[in-house]
Each structure stands twice: as structure tokens, then as C-alpha cells.
C-alpha positions in Angstrom: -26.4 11.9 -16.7 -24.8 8.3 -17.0 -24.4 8.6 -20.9 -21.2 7.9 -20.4 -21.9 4.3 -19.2 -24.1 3.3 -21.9 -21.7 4.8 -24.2 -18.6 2.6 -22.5 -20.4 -0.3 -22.9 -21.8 0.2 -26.3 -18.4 1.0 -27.8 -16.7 -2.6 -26.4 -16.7 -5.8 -28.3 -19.4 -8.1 -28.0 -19.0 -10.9 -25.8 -17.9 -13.7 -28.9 -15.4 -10.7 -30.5 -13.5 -10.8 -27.3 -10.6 -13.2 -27.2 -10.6 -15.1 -23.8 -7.8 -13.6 -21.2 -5.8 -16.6 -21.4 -5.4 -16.3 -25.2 -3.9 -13.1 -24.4 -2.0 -14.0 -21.3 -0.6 -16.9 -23.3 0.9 -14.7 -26.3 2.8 -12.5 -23.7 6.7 -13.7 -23.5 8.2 -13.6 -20.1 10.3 -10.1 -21.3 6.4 -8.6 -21.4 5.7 -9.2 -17.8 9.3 -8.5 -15.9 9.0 -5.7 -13.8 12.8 -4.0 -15.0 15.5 -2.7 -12.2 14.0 0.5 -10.9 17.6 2.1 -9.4 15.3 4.4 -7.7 12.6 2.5 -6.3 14.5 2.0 -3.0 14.8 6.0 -2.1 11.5 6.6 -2.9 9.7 3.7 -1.4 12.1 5.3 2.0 10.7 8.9 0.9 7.2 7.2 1.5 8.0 5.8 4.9 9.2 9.3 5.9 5.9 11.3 4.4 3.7 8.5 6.0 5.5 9.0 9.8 5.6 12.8 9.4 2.0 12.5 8.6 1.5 9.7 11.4 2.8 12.3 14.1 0.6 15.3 12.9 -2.6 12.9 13.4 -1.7 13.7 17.2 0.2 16.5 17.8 -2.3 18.7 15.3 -5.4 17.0 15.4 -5.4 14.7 18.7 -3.5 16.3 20.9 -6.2 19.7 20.2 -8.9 18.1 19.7 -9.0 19.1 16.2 -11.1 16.4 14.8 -11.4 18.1 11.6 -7.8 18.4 11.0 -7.4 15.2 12.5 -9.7 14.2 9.6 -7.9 15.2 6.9 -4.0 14.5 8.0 -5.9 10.7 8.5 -7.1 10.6 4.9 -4.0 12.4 3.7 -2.1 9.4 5.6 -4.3 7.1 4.2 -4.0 7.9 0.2 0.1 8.4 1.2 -0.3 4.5 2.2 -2.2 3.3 -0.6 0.0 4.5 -2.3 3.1 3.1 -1.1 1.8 -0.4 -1.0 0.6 -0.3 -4.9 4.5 0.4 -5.1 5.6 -1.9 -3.1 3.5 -4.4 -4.6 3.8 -3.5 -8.3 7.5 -2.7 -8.7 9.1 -4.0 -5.7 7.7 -7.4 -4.6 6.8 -8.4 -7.6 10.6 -7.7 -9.5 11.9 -10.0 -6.3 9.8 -13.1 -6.9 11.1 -12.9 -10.6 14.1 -12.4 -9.7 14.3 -15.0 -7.0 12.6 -17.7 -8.4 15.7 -20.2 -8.5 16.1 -19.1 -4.6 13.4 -21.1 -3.0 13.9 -20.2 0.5 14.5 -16.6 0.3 11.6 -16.6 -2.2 9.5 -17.8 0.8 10.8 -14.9 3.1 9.8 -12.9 0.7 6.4 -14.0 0.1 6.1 -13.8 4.4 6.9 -10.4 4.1 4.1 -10.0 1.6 1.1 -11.2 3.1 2.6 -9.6 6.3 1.9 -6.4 5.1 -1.6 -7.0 3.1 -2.1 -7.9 7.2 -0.7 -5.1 8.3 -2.3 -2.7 5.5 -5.7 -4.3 6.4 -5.7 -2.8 9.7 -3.9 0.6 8.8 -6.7 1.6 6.3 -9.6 0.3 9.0 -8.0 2.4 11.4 -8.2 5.2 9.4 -11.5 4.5 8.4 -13.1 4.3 12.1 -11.2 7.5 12.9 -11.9 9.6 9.6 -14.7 11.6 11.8 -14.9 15.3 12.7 -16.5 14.2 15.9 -15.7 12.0 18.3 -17.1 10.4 21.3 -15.7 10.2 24.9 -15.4 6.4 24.3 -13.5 7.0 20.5 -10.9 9.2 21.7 -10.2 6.5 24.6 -9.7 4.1 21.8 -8.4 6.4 19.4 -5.1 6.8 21.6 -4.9 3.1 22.1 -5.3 2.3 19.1 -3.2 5.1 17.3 -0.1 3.8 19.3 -0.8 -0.1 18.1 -0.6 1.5 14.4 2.6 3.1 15.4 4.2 0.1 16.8 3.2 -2.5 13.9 4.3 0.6 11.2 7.7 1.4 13.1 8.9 -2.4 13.5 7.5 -3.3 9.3 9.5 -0.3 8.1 12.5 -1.2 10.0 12.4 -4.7 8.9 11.3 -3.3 5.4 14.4 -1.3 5.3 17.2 -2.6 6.8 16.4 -6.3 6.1 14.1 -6.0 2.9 14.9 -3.6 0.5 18.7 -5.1 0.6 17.4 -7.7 -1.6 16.4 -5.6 -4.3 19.2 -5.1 -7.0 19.6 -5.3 -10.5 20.3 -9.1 -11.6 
């Protein structure tokens, strides 16, 4: 049933055939690890935001607001993959082509960097909310703090993709 382990791990190198990650690290040039312009990137990281508050408003008005905990299960782990998603995006091709491409700009470097661990903050308690809700059941006591809770997420999301996109993304052009 697990062959396919054994076989993964038979079939790599033994430990002393494996050249240390630095080694390998150290051979790349800087053209190897630049993230290139993505002309793109902007409109679709914007197509994101749009899926992820369409999806944010069907977690109430077709699963909440009915008391449709099983839909309400699935338009949360739909939102929640839609997320993921987004940030390994963002944090791939966007954030990471800005820090190259600002790394003679100290300061706005910095703001950049802010932004970034604001949102691995901000992530962090999207995808807990979305685990403690994920249920096809819920309590008296969740739904009270489903509603509070669902409107904190809505706040925090609606201010970071407004900053995101009218004060962010301007940043991100070809050098």
C-alpha cells in the first residue's frame, strides 16, 4: 500500500552523493532567481480579490443566512483554497519581484516588507477562521460567534485589499 514510499526513498541519492544546498544555491547567478515582470500579475491577483469577496458574501447569504451549514461548509473551504491561493501569488511573483526590484530603495523596501508580514498576520487568522467554521453543524454559541467573527474577517479583508490595490500593486512595474 505505501510502496510508493519505499520506492521514493530508495530511488534518491544517498546521503554523501548529495551535494549540500548551499553548493547549489551558490552556483545559481542572480538571473536564476529573479522573479521576471509578470504584465499580468496585477489583474489577476484583482480577479482573486473579486472571486474571494464573491465567495466571502455567499458564506452568509447561502449558508449563514439559511442555516445551511453544509453549504456553508463548502463556499468556506472553496474560500479558503481561493486564498491560499492568492497569497502563494502574491508571495511568489508579486512580493518577491518588488524586494528585487527595490533593493536600492531602502525605505520603500521596508513598506514593502510591512505589508508582507501584515498579511502572513492577516492570512493566519483568515485560514483559522475558516478552520473553526468548516462544520456542517453548529452550536447556538458558534453561530453567535460565527457572525462576529465573520464581519471581523470582512473588515480586516476589505481595508488589506484596498490598501493592496490602490496603494500596493502601484509599485509593481517592469524595471
Amino acid at each position: 500500500m505505501f510502496a510508493f514510499i519505499t520506492d521514493f526513498f530508495r530511488a534518491r541519492p544517498k546521503e554523501e552523493t548529495r551535494q549540500p544546498l548551499q553548493n547549489v544555491a551558490s552556483r545559481k547567478s542572480r538571473a536564476d532567481r529573479t522573479i521576471s515582470f509578470d504584465p499580468n500579475l496585477i489583474d489577476t491577483l484583482k480577479k482573486d480579490h473579486s472571486k474571494l469577496v464573491a465567495l466571502y458574501g455567499a458564506m452568509w447569504k447561502e449558508g449563514f443566512e439559511k442555516s445551511d451549514y453544509k453549504k456553508l461548509s463548502n463556499v468556506i473551504a472553496e474560500f479558503k483554497a481561493s486564498f491560499q491561493s492568492h497569497l502563494l501569488k502574491e508571495n511568489v511573483k508579486f512580493y518577491v519581484y518588488l524586494e528585487q526590484s527595490l533593493a536600492d530603495d531602502v525605505h520603500t523596501l521596508q513598506v514593502v516588507k510591512d505589508f508582507r508580514t501584515d498579511m502572513n498576520e492577516i492570512a493566519n487568522a483568515v485560514i483559522q477562521f475558516c478552520k473553526k467554521y468548516a462544520h456542517q453543524a453548529f452550536t447556538a454559541e458558534m453561530e453567535q460567534e460565527f457572525e462576529r467573527d465573520y464581519v471581523k474577517v470582512g473588515e480586516v479583508l476589505t481595508r488589506r485589499v484596498s490598501m493592496e490595490e490602490n496603494e500596493l500593486y502601484v509599485l509593481y512595474q517592469a524595471d
